[in-house]
N, C-alpha and C positions, 0 to 999 in steps of 0.2 A: 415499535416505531422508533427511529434511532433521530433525532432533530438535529443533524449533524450538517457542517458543509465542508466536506474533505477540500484539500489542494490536488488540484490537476494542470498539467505543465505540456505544454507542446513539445513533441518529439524526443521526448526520454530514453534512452535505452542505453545499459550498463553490464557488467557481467559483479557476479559476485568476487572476491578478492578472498573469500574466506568459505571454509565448507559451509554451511547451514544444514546440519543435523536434524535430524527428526526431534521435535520436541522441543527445540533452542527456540528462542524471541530475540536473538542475537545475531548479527551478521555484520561483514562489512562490505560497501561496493567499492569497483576500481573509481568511480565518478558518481559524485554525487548529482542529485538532480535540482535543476535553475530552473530559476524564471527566465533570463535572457540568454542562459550558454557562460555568465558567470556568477549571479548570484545564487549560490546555494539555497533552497529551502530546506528548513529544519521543523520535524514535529513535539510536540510539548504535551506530554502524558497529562492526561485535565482535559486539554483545550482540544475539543476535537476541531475546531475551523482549520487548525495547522496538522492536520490527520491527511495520511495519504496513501492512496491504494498502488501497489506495484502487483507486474502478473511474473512472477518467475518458472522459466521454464516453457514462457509462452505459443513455442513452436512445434511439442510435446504434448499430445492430449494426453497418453496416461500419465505424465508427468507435473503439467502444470499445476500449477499453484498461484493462488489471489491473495493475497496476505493485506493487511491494513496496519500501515507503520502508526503509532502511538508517540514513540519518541526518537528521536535521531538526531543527528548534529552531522553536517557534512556527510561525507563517506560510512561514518557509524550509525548503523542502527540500532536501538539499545531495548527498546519494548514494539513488539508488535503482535497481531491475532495471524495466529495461520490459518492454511484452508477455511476463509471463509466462506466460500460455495460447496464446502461439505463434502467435497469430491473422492476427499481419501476417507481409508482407514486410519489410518497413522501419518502424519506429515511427512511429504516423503524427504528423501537428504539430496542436498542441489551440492554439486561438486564445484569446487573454484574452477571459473568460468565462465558457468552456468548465464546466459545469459538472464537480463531482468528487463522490463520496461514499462514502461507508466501507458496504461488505452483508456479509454471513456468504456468505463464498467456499467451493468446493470445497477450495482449498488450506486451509482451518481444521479442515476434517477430514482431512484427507491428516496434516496436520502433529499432530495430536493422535491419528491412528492410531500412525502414527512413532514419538511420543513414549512411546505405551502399550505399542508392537513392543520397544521398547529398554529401558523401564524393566521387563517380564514378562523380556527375557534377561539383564540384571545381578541378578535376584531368581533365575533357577535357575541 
């Protein structure tokens, strides 16, 4: 059970600026992702509430990929989990370009069931 409340942002979509390899937790995009179209959000490795899921690759089924950013600042992403729907063998490699975008995942309800499973057993 993950007690988590990631960040999700209206209308996100960016391309990568940098290859992302197989096996790297390192990328960078051309645009970072806002709350209103300029303030940036940033993730903080600890704090999952600033935790955020991107689907790169999105328009690619054997391609795709769901990663969950951990840490970032702007355009740089510094720590994140790959394929987290398990989809690959090996992470695959996203080429500069590579499209990326923020969707309302499975894991946003998983994590908000979680969080409702744990706050209903600290209340009885």
């Amino acid at each position: 059970m993950a007690v988590r409340q990631t960040k999700i942002v209206n209308f996100y979509e960016s391309t990568l600026a940098a290859l992302l390899a197989s096996g790297n937790e390192t990328t960078t995009l051309t645009a970072a992702p806002t709350t209103n179209g300029t303030s940036a959000i940033s993730a903080t490795e600890g704090d999952s509430s600033t935790h955020y899921f991107l689907v790169i690759d999105p328009d690619q089924a054997s391609n795709r990929e769901v990663v969950l950013v951990k840490a970032s600042s702007g355009t740089s992403i510094t720590k994140m989990t790959r394929d987290v729907e398990g989809r690959h063998t090996d992470d695959p490699d996203h080429q500069i370009g590579t499209t990326v975008r923020m969707a309302v995942l499975g894991e946003h309800f998983v994590d908000a069931n979680d969080t409702a499973a744990a706050a209903n057993t600290l209340a009885t």
